[in-house]
Each structure stands twice: as structure tokens, then as C-alpha cells.
C-alpha positions in Angstrom: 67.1 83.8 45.3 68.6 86.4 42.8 67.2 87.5 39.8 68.9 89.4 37.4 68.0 91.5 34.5 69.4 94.3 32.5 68.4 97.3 30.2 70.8 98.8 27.6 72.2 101.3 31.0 70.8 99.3 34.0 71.4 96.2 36.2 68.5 95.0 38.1 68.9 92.8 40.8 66.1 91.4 42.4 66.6 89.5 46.0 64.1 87.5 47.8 65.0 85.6 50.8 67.5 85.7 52.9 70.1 87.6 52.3 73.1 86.2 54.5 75.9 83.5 55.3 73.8 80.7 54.2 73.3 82.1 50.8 77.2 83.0 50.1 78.1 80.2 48.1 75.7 82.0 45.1 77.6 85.9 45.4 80.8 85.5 43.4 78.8 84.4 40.2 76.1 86.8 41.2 79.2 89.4 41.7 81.3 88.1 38.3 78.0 88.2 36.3 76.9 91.8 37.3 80.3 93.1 36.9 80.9 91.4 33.2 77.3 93.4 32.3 79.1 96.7 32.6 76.3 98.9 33.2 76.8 102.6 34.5 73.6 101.6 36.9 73.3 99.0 39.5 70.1 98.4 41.0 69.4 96.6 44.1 65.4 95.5 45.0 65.4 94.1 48.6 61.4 94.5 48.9 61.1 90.4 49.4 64.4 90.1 51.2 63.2 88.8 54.8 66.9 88.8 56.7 70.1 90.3 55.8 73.6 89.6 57.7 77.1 91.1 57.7 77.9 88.8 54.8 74.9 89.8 53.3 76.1 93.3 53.5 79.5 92.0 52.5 77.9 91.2 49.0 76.5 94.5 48.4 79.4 96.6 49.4 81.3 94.3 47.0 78.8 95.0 44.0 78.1 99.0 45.0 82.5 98.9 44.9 83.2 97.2 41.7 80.5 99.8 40.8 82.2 102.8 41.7 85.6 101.9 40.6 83.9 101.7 36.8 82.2 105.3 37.5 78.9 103.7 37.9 76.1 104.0 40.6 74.5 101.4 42.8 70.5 102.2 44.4 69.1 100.0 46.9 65.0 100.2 46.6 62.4 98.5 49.2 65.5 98.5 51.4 64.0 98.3 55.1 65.0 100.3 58.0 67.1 97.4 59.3 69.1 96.6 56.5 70.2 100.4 56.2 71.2 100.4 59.8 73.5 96.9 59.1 75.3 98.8 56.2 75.8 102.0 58.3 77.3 100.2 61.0 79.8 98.9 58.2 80.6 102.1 57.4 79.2 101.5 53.8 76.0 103.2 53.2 77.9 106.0 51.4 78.2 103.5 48.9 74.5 103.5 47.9 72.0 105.7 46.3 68.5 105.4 48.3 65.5 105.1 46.5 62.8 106.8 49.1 59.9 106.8 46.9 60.1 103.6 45.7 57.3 100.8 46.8 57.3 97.9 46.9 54.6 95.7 44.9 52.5 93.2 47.0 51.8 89.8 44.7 49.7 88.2 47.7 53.7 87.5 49.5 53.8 89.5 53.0 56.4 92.0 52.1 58.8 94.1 54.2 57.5 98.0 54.7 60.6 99.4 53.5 62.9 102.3 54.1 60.7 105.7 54.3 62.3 109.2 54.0 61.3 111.7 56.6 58.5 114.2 56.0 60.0 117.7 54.7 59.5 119.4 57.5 
């Protein structure tokens, strides 16, 4: 599932599920629909996403892209480990904006632990 929501400068997309080939047929309006909002920020909350695929990844290379191209930014936020490692293996994760300090919310659903930045050493 994809939830969308905007502010007057932001796009918020909120993804719970699985993020992957079963779930393709839903991207291009998800895609068309963020791109015709036109906002200068894009982003991303994967804290209830339980798998993500290459055409998972697919989807948000194609979203942080159509950003860029406008001059926009995309941030991924509750992102886990795993899911950063699938978009660096595509060669993508240039594309995004991390969110470190983000956390993700617990509403009684077993979430993922998401993405933490290293301790300053």
C-alpha cells in the first residue's frame, strides 16, 4: 500500500508492504501522480515496508529521477539496512538524501529497525 500526501513544498509517500514485482502494476499512477504534484521535495517513508526487490528499487530510482531532472530532492526515512544495500548495488543511492535521525513510529505493527548512521567517532 501507498499513501500519499503533500504540503505546499513536500510529497510524502508512505509505503507499507511489500515493496516489489508483485506490487508493479500500482507504480506508474503512483509515479504520474507524484510527478503532476510538482513539489521541490520528495519524501519516501519505508518504516512499514517488510520486502523490497529490484523492481521495487526500480520505482524509486524512477521517482528520485523525475525528481532531480525538476531540481527537486528525494529522502528516503525508516529505510533499513537492506534496502540501502539493494539501491547501492543499482548504482542509485546517490540519488537519495538519507534521513539518519529519523524513527520510525510503532502503532502496535512490528516495524523494521531502520537505517542507523554511525556514531561520530
Amino acid at each position: 500500500m501507498i499513501e500519499i500526501s503533500t504540503s505546499s513544498t513536500t510529497t510524502t509517500l508512505v509505503v507499507a508492504g511489500d515493496l516489489d514485482l508483485a506490487e508493479r502494476e500500482q507504480f506508474p499512477e503512483v509515479t504520474a501522480r507524484v510527478v503532476g504534484l510538482r513539489r521541490q521535495l520528495l519524501v519516501i517513508d519505508m518504516c512499514r515496508v517488510t520486502f523490497m526487490d529490484s523492481t521495487g528499487a526500480a520505482f524509486l530510482i524512477s521517482l528520485a529521477d523525475a525528481g532531480r531532472r525538476r531540481g527537486g530532492a528525494t529522502v528516503l526515512r525508516g529505510t533499513a539496512d537492506r534496502d540501502l544495500f539493494v539501491l547501492e548495488i543499482c548504482g542509485a543511492l546517490d540519488l537519495f538524501r538519507i534521513d539518519p535521525d529519523h524513527r520510525c513510529e510503532s502503532d502496535g505493527a512490528e516495524l523494521r529497525e531502520p537505517h542507523q548512521a554511525p556514531a561520530p567517532a
